[in-house]
Each structure stands twice: as structure tokens, then as C-alpha cells.
Backbone and ligand atoms as CSV (ligand in chain L), in Angstrom:
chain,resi,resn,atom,element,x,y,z
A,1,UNK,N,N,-36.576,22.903,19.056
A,1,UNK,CA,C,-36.495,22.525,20.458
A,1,UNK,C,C,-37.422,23.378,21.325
A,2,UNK,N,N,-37.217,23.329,22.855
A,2,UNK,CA,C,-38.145,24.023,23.387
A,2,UNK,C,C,-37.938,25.589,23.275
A,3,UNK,N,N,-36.583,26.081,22.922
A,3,UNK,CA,C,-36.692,27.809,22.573
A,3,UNK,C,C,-37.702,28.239,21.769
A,4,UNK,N,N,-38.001,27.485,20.496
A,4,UNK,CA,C,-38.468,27.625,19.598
A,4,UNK,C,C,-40.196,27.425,20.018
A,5,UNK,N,N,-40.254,26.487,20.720
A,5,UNK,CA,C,-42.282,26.128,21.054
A,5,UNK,C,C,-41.999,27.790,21.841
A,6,UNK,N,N,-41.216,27.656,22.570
A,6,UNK,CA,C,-41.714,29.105,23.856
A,6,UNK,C,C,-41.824,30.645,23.040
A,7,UNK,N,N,-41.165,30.863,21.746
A,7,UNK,CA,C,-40.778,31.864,21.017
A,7,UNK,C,C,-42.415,31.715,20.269
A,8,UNK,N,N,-42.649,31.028,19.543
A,8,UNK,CA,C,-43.732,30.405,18.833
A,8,UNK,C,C,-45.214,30.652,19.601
A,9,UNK,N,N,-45.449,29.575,20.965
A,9,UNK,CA,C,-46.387,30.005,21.464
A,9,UNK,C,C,-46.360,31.298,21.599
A,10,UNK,N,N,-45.792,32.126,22.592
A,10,UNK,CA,C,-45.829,33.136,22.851
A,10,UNK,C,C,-46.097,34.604,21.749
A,11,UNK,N,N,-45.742,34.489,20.753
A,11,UNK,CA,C,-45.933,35.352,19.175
A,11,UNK,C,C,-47.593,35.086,18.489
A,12,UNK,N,N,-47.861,33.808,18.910
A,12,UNK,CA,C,-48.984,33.343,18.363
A,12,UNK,C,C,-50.087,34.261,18.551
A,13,UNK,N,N,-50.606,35.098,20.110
A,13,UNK,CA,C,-51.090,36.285,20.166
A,13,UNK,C,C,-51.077,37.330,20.179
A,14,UNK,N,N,-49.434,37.560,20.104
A,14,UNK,CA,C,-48.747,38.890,20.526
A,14,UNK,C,C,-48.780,39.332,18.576
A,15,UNK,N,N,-48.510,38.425,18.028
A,15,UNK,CA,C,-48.367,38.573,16.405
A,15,UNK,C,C,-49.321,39.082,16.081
A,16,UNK,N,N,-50.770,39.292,16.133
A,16,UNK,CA,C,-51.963,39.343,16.093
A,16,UNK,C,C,-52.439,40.608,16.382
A,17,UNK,N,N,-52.133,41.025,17.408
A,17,UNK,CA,C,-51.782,42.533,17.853
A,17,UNK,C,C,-50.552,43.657,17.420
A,18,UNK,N,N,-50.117,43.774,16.042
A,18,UNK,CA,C,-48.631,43.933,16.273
A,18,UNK,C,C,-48.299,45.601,16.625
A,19,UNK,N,N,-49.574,46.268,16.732
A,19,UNK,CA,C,-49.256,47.619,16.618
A,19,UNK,C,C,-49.619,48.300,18.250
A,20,UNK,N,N,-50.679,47.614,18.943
A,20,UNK,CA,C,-50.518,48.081,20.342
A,20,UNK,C,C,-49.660,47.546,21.376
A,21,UNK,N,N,-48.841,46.280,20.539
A,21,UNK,CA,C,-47.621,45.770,21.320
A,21,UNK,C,C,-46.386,46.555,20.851
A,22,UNK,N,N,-46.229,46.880,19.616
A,22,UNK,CA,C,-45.302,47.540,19.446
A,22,UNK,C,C,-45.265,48.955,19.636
A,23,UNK,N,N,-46.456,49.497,20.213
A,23,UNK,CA,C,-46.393,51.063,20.776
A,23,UNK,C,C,-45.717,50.841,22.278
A,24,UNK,N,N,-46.267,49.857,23.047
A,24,UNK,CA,C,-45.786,49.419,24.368
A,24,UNK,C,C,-44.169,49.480,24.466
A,25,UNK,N,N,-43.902,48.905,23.136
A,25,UNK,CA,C,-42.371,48.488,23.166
A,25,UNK,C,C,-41.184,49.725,23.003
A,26,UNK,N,N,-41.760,50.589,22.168
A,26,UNK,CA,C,-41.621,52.011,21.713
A,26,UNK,C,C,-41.297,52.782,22.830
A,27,UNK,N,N,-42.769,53.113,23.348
A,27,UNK,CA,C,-42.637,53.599,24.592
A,27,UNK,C,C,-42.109,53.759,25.751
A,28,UNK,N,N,-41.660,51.927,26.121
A,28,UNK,CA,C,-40.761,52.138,26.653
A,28,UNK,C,C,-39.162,52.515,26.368
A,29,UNK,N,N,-38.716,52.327,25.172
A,29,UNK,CA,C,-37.537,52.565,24.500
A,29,UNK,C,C,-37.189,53.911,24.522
A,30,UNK,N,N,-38.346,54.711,24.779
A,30,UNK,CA,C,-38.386,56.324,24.566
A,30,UNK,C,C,-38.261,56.990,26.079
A,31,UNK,N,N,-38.728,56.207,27.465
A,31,UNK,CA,C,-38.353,55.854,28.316
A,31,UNK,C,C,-37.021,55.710,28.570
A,32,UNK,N,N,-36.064,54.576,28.086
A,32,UNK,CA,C,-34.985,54.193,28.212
A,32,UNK,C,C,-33.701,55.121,27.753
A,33,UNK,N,N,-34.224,55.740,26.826
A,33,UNK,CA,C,-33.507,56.732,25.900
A,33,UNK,C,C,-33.812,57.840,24.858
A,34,UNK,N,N,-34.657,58.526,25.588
A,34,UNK,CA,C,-35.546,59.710,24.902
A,34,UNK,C,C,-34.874,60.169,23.782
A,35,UNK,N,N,-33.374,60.410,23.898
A,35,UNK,CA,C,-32.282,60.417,22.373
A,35,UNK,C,C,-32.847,60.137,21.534
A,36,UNK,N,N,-33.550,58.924,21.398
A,36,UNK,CA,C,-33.540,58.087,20.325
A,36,UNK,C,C,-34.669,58.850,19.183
A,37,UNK,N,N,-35.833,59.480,20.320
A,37,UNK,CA,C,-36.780,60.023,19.314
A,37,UNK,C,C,-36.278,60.980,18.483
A,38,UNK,N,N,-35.093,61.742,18.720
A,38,UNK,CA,C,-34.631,62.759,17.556
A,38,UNK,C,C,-34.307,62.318,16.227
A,39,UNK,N,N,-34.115,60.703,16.181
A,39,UNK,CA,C,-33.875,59.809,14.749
A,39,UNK,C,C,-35.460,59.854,14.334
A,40,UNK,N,N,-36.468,60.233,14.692
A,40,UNK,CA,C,-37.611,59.501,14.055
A,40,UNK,C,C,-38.010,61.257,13.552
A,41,UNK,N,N,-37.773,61.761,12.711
A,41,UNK,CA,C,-38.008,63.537,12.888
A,41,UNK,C,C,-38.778,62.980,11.432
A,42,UNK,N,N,-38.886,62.803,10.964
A,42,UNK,CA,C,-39.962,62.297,9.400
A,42,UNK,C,C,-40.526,63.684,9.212
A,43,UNK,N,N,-41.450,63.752,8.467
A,43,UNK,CA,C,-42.112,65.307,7.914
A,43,UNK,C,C,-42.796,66.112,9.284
A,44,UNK,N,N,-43.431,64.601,9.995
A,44,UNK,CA,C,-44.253,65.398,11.375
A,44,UNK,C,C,-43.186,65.188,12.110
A,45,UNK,N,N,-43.240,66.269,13.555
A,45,UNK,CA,C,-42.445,66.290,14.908
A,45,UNK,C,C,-42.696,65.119,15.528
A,46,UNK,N,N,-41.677,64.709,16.079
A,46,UNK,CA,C,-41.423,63.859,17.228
A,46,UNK,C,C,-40.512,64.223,18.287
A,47,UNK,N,N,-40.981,65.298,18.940
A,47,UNK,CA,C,-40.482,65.633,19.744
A,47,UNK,C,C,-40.870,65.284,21.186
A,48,UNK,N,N,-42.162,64.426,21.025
A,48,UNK,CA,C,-42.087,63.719,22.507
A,48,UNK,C,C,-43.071,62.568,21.907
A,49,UNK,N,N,-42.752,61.395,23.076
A,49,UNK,CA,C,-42.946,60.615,22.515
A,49,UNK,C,C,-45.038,60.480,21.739
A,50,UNK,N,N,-45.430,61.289,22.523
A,50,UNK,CA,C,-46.850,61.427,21.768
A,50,UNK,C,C,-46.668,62.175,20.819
A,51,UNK,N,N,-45.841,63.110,20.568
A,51,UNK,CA,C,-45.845,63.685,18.812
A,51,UNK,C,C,-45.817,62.438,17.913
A,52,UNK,N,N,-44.796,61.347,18.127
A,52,UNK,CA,C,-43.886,60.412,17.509
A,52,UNK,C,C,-45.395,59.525,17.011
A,53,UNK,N,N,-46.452,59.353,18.270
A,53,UNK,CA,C,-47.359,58.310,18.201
A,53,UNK,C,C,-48.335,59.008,17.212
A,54,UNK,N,N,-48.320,60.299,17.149
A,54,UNK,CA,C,-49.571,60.393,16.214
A,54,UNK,C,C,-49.505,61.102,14.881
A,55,UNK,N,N,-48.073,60.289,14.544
A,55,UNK,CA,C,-47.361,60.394,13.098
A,55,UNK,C,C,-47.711,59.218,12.412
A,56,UNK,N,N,-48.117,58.720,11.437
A,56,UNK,CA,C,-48.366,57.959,10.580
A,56,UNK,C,C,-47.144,57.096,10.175
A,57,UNK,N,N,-46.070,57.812,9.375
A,57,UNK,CA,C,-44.897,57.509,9.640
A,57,UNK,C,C,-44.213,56.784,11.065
A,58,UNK,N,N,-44.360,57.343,12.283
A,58,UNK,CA,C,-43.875,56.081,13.426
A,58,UNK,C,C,-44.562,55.197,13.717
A,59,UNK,N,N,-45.877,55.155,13.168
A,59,UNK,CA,C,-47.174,53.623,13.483
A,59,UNK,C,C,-46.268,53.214,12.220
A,60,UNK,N,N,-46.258,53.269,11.293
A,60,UNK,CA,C,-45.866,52.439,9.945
A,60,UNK,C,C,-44.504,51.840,10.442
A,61,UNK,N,N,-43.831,52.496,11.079
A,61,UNK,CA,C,-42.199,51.838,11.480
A,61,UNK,C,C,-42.514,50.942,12.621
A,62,UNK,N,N,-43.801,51.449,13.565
A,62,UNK,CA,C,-43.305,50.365,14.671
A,62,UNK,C,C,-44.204,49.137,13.634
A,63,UNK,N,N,-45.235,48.999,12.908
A,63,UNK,CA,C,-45.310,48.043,12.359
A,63,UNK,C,C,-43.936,47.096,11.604
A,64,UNK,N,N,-43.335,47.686,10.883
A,64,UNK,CA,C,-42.293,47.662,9.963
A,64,UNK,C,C,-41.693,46.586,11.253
A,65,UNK,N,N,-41.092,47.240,12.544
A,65,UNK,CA,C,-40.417,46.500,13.204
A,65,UNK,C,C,-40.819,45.400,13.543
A,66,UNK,N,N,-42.215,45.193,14.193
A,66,UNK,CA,C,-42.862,43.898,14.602
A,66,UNK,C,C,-42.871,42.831,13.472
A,67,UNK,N,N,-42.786,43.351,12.126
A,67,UNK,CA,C,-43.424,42.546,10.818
A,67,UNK,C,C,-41.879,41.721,11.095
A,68,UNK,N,N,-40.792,42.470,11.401
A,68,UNK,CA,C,-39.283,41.851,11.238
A,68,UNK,C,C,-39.024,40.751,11.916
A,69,UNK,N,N,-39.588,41.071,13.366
A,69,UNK,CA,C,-39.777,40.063,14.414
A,69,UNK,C,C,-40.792,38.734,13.937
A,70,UNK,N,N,-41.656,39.032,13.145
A,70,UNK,CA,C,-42.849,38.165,12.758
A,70,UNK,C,C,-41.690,37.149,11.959
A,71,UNK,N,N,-41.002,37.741,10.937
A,71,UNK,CA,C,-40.195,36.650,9.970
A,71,UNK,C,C,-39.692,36.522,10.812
A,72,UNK,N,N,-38.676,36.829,12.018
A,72,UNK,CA,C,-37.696,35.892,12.555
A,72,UNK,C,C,-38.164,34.568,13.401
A,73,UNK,N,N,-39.444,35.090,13.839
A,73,UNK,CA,C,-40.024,34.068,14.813
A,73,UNK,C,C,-40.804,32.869,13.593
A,74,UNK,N,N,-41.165,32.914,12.350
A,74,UNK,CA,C,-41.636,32.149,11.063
A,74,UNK,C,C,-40.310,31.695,10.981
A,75,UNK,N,N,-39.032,32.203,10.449
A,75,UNK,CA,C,-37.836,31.282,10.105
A,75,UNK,C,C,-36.421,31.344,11.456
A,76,UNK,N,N,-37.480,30.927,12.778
A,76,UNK,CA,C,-36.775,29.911,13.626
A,76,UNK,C,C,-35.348,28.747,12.424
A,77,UNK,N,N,-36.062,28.144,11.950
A,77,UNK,CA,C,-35.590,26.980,11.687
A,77,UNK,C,C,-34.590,27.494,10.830
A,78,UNK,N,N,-34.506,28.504,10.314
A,78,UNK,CA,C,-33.480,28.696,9.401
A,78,UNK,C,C,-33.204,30.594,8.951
A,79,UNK,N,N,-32.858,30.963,10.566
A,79,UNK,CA,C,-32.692,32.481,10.435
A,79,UNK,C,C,-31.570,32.804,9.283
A,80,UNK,N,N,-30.465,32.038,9.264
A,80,UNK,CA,C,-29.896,32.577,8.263
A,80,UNK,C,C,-30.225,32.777,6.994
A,81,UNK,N,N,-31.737,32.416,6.635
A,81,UNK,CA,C,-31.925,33.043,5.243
A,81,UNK,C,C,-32.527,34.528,5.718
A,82,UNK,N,N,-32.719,35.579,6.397
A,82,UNK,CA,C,-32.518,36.368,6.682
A,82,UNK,C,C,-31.452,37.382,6.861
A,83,UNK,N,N,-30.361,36.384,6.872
A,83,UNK,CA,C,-28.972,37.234,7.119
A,83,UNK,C,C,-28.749,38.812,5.818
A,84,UNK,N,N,-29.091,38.316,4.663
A,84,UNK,CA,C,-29.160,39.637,3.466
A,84,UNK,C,C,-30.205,40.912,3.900
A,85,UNK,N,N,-31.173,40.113,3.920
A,85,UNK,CA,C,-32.262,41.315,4.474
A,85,UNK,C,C,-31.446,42.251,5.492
A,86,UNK,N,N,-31.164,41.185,6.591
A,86,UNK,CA,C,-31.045,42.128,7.863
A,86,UNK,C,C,-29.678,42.727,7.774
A,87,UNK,N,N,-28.241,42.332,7.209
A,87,UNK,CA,C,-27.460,43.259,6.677
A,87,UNK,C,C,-28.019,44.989,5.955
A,88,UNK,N,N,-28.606,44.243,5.154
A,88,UNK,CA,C,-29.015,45.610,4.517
A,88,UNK,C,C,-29.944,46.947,5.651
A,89,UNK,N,N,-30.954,45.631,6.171
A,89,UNK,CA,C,-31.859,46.794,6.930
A,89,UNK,C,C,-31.007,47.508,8.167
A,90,UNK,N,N,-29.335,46.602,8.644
A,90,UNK,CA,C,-28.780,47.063,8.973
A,90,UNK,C,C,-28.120,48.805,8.662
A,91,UNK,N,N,-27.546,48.588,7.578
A,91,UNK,CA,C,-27.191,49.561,6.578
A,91,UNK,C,C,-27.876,50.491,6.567
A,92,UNK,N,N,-29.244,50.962,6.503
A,92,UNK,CA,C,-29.932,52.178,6.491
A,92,UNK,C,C,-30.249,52.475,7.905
A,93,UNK,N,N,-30.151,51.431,8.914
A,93,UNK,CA,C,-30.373,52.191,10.256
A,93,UNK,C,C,-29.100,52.920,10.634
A,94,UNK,N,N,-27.888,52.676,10.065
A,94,UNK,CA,C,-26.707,53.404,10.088
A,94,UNK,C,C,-26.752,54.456,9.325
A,95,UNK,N,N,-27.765,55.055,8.071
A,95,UNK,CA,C,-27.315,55.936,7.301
A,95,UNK,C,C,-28.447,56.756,7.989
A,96,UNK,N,N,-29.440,56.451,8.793
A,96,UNK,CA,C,-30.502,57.240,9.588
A,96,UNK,C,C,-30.117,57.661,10.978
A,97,UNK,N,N,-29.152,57.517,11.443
A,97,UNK,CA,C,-27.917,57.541,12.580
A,97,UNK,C,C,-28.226,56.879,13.773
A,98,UNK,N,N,-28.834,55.430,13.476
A,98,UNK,CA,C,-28.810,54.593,14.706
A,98,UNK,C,C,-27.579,54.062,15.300
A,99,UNK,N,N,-27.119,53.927,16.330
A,99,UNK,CA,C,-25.835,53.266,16.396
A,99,UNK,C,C,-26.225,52.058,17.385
A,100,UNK,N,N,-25.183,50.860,16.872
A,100,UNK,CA,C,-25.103,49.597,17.468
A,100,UNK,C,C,-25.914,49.452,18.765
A,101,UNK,N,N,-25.291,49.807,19.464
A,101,UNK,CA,C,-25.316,49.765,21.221
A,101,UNK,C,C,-26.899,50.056,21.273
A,102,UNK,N,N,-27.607,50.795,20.611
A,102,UNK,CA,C,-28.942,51.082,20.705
A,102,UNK,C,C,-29.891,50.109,20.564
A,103,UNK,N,N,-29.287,49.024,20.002
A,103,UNK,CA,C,-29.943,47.607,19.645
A,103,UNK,C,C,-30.306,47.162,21.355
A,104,UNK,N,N,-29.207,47.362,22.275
A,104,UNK,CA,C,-29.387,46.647,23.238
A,104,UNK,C,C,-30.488,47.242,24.353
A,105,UNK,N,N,-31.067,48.451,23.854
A,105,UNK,CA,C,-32.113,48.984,25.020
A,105,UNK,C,C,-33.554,48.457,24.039
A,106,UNK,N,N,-33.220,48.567,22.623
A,106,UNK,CA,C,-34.211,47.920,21.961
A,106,UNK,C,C,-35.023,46.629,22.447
A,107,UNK,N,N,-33.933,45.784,22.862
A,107,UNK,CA,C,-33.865,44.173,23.125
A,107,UNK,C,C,-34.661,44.557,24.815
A,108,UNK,N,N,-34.119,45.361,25.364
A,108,UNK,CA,C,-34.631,45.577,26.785
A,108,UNK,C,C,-36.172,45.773,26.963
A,109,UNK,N,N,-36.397,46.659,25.683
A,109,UNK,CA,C,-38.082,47.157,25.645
A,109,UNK,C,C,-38.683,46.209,25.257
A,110,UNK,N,N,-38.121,45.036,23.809
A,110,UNK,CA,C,-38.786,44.121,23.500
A,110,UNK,C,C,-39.310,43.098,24.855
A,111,UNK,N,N,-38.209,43.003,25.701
A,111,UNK,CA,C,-38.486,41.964,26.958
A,111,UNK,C,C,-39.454,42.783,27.613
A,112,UNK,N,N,-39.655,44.105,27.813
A,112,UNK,CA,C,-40.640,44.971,28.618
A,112,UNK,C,C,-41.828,44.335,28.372
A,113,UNK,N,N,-42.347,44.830,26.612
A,113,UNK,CA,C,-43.435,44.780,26.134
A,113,UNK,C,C,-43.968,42.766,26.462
A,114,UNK,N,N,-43.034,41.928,26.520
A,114,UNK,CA,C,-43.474,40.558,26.635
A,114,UNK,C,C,-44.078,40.368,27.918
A,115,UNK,N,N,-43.300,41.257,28.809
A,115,UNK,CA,C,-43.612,40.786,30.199
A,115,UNK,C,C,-44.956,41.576,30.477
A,116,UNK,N,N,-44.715,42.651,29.210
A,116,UNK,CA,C,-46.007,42.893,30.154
A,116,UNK,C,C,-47.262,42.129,29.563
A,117,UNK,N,N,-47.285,41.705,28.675
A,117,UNK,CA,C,-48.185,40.992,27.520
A,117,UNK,C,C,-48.604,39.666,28.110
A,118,UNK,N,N,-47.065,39.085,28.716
A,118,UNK,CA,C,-47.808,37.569,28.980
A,118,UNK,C,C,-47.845,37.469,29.980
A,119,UNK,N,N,-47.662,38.390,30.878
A,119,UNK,CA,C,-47.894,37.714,32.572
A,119,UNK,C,C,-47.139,36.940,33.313
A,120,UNK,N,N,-47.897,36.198,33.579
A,120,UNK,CA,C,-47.197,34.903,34.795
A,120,UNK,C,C,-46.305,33.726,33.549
A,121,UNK,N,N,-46.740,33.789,32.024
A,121,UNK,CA,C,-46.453,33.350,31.148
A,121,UNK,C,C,-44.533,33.595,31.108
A,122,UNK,N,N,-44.420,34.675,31.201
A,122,UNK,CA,C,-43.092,35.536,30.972
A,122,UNK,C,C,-42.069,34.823,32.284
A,123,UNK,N,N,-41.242,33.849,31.950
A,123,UNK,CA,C,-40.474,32.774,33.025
A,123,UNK,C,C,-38.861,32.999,32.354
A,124,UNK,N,N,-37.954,32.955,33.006
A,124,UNK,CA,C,-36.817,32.542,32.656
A,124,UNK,C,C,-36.030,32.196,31.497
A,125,UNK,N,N,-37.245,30.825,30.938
A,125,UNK,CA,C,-36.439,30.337,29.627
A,125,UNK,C,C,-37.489,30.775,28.953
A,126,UNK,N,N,-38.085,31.236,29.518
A,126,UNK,CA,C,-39.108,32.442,27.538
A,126,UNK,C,C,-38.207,33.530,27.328
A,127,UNK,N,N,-37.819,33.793,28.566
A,127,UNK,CA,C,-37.208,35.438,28.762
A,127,UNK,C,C,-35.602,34.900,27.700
A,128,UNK,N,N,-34.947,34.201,28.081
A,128,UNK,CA,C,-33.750,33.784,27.699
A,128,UNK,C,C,-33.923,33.381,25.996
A,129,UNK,N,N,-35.024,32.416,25.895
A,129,UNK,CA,C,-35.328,32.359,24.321
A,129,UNK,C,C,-35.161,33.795,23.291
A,130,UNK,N,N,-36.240,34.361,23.943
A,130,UNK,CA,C,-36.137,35.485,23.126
A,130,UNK,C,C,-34.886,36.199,23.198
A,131,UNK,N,N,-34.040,36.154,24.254
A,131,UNK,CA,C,-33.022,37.087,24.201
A,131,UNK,C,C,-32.021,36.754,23.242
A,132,UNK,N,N,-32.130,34.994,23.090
A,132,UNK,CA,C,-31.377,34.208,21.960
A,132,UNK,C,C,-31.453,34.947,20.420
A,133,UNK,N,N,-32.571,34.779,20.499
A,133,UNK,CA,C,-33.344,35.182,18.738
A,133,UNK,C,C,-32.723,36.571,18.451
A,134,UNK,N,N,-33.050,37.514,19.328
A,134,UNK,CA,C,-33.260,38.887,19.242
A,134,UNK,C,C,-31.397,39.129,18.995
A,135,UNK,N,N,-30.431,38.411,20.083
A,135,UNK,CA,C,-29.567,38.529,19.187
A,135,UNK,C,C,-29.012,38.134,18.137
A,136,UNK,N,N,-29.382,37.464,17.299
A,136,UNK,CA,C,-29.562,36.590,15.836
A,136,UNK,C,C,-29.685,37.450,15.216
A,137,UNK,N,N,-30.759,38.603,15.427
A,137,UNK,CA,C,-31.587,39.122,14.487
A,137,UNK,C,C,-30.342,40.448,14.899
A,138,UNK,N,N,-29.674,40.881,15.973
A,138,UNK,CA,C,-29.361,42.147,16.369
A,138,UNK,C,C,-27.723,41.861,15.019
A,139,UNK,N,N,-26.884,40.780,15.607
A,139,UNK,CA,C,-25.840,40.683,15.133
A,139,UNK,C,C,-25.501,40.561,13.043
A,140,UNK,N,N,-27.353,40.310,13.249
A,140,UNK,CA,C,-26.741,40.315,11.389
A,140,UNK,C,C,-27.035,41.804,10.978
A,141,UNK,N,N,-28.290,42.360,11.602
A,141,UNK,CA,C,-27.721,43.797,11.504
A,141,UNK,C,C,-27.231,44.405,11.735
A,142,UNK,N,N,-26.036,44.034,12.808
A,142,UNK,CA,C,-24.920,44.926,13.073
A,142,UNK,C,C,-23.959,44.964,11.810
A,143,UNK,N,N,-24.044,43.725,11.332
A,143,UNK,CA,C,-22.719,43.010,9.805
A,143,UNK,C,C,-22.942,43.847,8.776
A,144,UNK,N,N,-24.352,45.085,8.830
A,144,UNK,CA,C,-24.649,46.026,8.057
A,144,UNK,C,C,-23.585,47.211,8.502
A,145,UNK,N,N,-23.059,47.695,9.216
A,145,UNK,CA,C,-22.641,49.080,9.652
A,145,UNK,C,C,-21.211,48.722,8.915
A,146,UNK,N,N,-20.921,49.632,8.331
A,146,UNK,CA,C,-19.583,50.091,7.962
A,146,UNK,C,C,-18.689,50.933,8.536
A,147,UNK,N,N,-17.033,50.112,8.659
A,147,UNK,CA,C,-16.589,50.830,9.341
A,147,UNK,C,C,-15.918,51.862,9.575
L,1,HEM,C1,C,-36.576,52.036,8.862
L,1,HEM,C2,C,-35.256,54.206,12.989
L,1,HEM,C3,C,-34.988,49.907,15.173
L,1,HEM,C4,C,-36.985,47.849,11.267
L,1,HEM,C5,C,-36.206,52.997,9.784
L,1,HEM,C6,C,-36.121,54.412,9.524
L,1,HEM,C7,C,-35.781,55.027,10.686
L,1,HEM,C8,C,-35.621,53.989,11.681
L,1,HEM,C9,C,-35.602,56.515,10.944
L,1,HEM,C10,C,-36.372,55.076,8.150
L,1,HEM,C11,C,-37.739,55.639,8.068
L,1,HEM,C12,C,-38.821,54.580,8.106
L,1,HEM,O1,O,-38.784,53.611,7.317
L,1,HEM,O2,O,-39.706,54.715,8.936
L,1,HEM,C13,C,-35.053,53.225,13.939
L,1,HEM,C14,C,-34.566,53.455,15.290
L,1,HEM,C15,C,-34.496,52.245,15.895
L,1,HEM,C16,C,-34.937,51.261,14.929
L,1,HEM,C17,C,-34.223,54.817,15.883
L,1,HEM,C18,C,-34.041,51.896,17.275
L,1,HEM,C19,C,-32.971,52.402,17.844
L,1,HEM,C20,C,-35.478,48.962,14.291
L,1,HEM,C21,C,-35.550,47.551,14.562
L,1,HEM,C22,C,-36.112,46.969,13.465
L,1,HEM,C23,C,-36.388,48.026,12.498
L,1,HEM,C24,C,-35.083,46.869,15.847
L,1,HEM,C25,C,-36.419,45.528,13.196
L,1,HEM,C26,C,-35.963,44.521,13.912
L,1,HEM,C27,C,-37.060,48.797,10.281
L,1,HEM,C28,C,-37.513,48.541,8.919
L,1,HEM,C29,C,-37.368,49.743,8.226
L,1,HEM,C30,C,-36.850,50.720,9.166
L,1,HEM,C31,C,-38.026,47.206,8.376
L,1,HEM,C32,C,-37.692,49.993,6.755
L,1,HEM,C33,C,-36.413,49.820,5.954
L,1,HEM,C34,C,-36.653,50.031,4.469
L,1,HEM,O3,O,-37.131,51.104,4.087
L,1,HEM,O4,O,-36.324,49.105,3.714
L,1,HEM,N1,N,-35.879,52.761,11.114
L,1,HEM,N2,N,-35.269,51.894,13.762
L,1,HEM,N3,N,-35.985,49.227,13.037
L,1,HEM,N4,N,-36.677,50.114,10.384
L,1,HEM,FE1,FE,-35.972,50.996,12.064
């Protein structure tokens, strides 16, 4: 339906770019909740968010993340064959000490990075599409956390 053309168009260039959109998205997340960078401590410091950027290790994750978004926006038509993956990838963001609720500033930065990407493009029901998907994608990795 039309969620799906607006999710679709819109990925079509943003997909293409996935690593200076997903620094945007980062950035602001680190913004939203500077906390968060103490989960990304890998071999190099991340102790601000430019330590974080010129770790090899956090370019490889914010790729990692966009690549996730790439399959969800490819299997529109049938996210639930994703549901295993994203349980699981659930599961290790819990054993790396992400918690739930953190999904939702995630979802906030993802809408950041769109708006700022598409412009006058970025309307209501793009904004709402994606917010659809993103929780699709949030709630099967929540079905990962144990309680
Ligand atoms: C792995 C942190 C959100 C996708 C990891 C790892 C950490 C981490 C520390 C393990 C090290 C690594 O692979 O780089 C976080 C934090 C997040 C977050 C703090 C936000 C609060 C997300 C989101 C997605 C995602 C929203 C995708 C939608 C992945 C993937 C892996 C990963 C695909 C690799 C899992 C594997 O090794 O099989 N994350 N992450 N992350 N993350 Fe995240």
C-alpha cells in the first residue's frame, strides 16, 4: 500500500548512503542520551561521541544497524520472516546492556536523520510509515529480552 511506496521511495537514496546517514542518526542518539555511548566501550574509547566515530568498531555497527533497516524496508511484504533474526539480535543487545525503552530515542534519531535527509519530502504519512515499520522491527526485538 502507500506505507510501503513512501518507506521504499524514500530508502531508495538514503540506502545508498548508509554510513553518513547512519552517523547523522548516531549522533543524534548521543545527543538524546549520551548514556548510551558507555555501551559502545569496544577495544577503542568512546567516551565522546567523536572517540565513538573514529573507532572502526562503531562505523561497522552503525553500518550493521542501517544493513537491518535495509532488510526490513526489502521484506515490507513479509517482516515476519525476520521475526528469528530480530529475537536473537534482540538477545545480545540485552547481554551488551541495552535496555528496551532505549529503542524509543533510537526510533526518535531514526526520524531525525530522515528529516533531515529528505526535506520538504519528510510529511506526516512518511513520518508515520516509518514509525509503523520501526516498531515491527523494535517489538520483535524486544521478544528477545529475558525476563
Ligand atoms: C551489535 C549496541 C541499537 C543492530 C551491537 C553490539 C553493541 C550494540 C555494543 C555488539 C558489538 C558490535 O557488534 O558492534 C547498541 C546500542 C544500541 C543499538 C547501544 C542503541 C541503544 C541497534 C539497532 C540495531 C542494531 C537499533 C538494528 C535495528 C546490531 C547488529 C549487531 C549489533 C546487527 C551485530 C549482532 C551480531 O553480532 O550478530 N549493538 N546497538 N543495534 N547491533 Fe546494536
Amino acid at each position: 500500500g502507500k506505507d510501503k511506496e513512501l518507506i521504499r521511495d524514500s530508502w531508495e537514496s538514503l540506502g545508498k548512503n548508509k554510513v553518513p546517514h547512519g552517523i547523522v542518526m548516531f549522533t543524534r542518539l548521543f545527543e538524546l542520551d549520551p548514556g548510551l555511548l558507555n555501551l559502545f566501550r569496544y577495544k577503542a574509547n568512546c567516551g565522546s561521541t567523536q572517540d565513538c566515530l573514529s573507532s572502526p568498531e562503531f562505523l561497522e555497527h552503525v553500518t550493521k544497524v542501517m544493513l537491518v533497516i535495509d532488510a526490513a524496508v526489502s521484506h515490507l511484504d513479509d517482516l515476519h520472516s525476520l521475526e528469528d533474526f530480530l529475537l536473537n539480535l534482540g538477545r545480545k543487545h540485552q547481554a551488551v546492556g541495552v535496555k528496551t525503552q532505549s529503542f524509543a530515542v533510537v526510533g526518535e534519531s531514526l526520524l531525525y536523520m530522515l528529516q533531515c535527509s529528505l526535506g520538504p519530502a519528510y510529511t506526516a504519512p512518511l513520518r508515520q510509515a516509518w514509525l509503523n515499520m520501526y516498531s515491527i522491527v523494535v517489538a520483535a526485538m524486544s521478544s528477545g529480552w529475558a525476563k
